[in-house]
C-alpha positions as semicolon CSV with decimal commas, in nm:
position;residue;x (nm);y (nm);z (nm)
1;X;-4,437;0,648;1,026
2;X;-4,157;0,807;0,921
3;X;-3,928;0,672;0,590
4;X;-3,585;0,722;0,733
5;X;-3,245;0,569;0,573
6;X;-2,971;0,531;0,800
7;X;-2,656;0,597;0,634
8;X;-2,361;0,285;0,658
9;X;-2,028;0,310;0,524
10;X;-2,006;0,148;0,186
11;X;-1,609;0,000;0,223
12;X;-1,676;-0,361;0,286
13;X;-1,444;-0,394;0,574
14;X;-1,178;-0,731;0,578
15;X;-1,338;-0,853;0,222
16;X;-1,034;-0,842;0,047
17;X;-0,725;-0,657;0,191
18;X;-0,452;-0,870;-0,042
19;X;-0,366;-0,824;-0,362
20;X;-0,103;-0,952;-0,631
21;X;-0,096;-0,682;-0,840
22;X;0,210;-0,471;-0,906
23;X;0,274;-0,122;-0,970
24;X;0,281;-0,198;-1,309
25;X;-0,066;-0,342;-1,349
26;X;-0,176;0,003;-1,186
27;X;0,035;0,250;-1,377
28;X;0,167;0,050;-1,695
29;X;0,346;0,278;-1,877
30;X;0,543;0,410;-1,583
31;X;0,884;0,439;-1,597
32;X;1,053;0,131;-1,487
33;X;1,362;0,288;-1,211
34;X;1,499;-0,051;-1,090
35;X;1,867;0,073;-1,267
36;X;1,887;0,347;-0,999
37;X;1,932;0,062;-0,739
38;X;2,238;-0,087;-0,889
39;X;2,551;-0,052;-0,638
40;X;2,860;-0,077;-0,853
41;X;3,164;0,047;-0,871
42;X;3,151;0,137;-1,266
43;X;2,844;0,374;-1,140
44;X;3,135;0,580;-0,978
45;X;3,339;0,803;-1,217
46;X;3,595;0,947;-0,930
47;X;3,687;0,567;-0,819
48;X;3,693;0,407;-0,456
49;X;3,934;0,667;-0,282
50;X;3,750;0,966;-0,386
51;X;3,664;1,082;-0,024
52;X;3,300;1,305;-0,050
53;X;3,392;1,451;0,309
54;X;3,694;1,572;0,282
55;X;3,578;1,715;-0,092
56;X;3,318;1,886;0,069
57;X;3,564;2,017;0,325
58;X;3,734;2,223;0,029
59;X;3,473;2,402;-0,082
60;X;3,438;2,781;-0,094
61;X;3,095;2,829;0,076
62;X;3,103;3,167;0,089
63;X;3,168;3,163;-0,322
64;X;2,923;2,982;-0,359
65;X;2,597;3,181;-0,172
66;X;2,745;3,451;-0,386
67;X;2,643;3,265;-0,725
């Protein structure tokens, strides 16, 4: 007779798939980023009609590979 082990996979499948735990609980002394979510206008130093397009539109590209 031959003493054999078959092998089985060792992650209990569907045991327990939820959790309450946060990211915090995992990596406490993370950096908490929640700030860089804020939408507001005071977050905006060149004001509501500062247009980002047309901005971009003036640039010297050409200047600017050169730097």
């Amino acid at each position: 007779m031959e003493n054999t082990i078959k092998g089985k996979c060792p992650v209990m499948h569907g045991a327990n798939t939820e959790t309450n735990n946060s990211v915090m609980d995992w990596w406490p002394k993370a950096l908490n980023l929640d700030i860089l979510h804020q939408q507001d206008t005071k977050t905006n130093p060149l004001g509501q009609d500062f247009n980002y397009k047309e901005e971009f539109k003036k640039l010297d590209l050409e200047a600017l590979k050169k730097i």
